[in-house]
Steps between C-alpha positions, in 0.01 A plus 500: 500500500329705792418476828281266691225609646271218735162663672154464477436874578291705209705831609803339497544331164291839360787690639769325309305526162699838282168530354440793200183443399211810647227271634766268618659760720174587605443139668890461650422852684122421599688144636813701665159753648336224671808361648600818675193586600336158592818199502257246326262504180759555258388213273124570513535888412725449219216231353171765589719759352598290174125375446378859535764579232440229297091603460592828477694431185229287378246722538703759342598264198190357442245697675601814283579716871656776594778422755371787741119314439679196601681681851172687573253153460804391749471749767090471479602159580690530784258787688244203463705207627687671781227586731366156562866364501549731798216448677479072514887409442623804812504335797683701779764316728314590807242281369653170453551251766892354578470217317388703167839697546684197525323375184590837313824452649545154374355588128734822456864326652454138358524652124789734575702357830394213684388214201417192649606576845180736559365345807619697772 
């Protein structure tokens, strides 16, 4: 029948998927990306990335648009959004007191290591 395969890890179950389809592979590489690079946020990239798909598509079924009008309304996009993002959401480490570490801390390894026994 197959293997078993028990985990609640976005990157993980994406990396067991023999997936064909273009877009598809798009999303399992964007996930496998974000794991390398970051360890967490597999499962919330892989949704952005699908909605972005998903309204490109519509706008380019229904909307009558060019796919490279679609990418280039995308990219306007993101020079808008990513200066504010980076300017109220960075805070730098040297800025945060010790108990906002642990709280990071806390957030980060209770998803991916610790579970219930995060009070440490």
């Amino acid at each position: 029948i197959g293997d078993v395969l028990i985990t609640n890890d976005g990157a993980t179950i994406l990396k067991q998927l023999e997936v064909e389809h273009p877009a598809a592979r798009v999303l399992v590489d964007l996930a496998q990306l974000q794991d390398s690079e970051v360890g967490d946020g597999t499962t919330s990239v892989v949704i952005v990335a699908a909605e972005l798909l998903k309204r490109g598509n519509d706008l380019m079924r229904n909307g009558n648009l060019h796919p490279t009008t679609i990418i280039s309304g995308f990219r306007s996009a993101l020079k808008v959004a990513v200066p504010p993002l980076k300017k109220n959401m960075v805070t730098l480490v040297n800025e945060l007191s010790d108990e906002d570490l642990v709280n990071a801390a806390k957030t980060s390894m209770s998803s991916k290591i610790l579970g219930k026994e995060a009070d440490f």
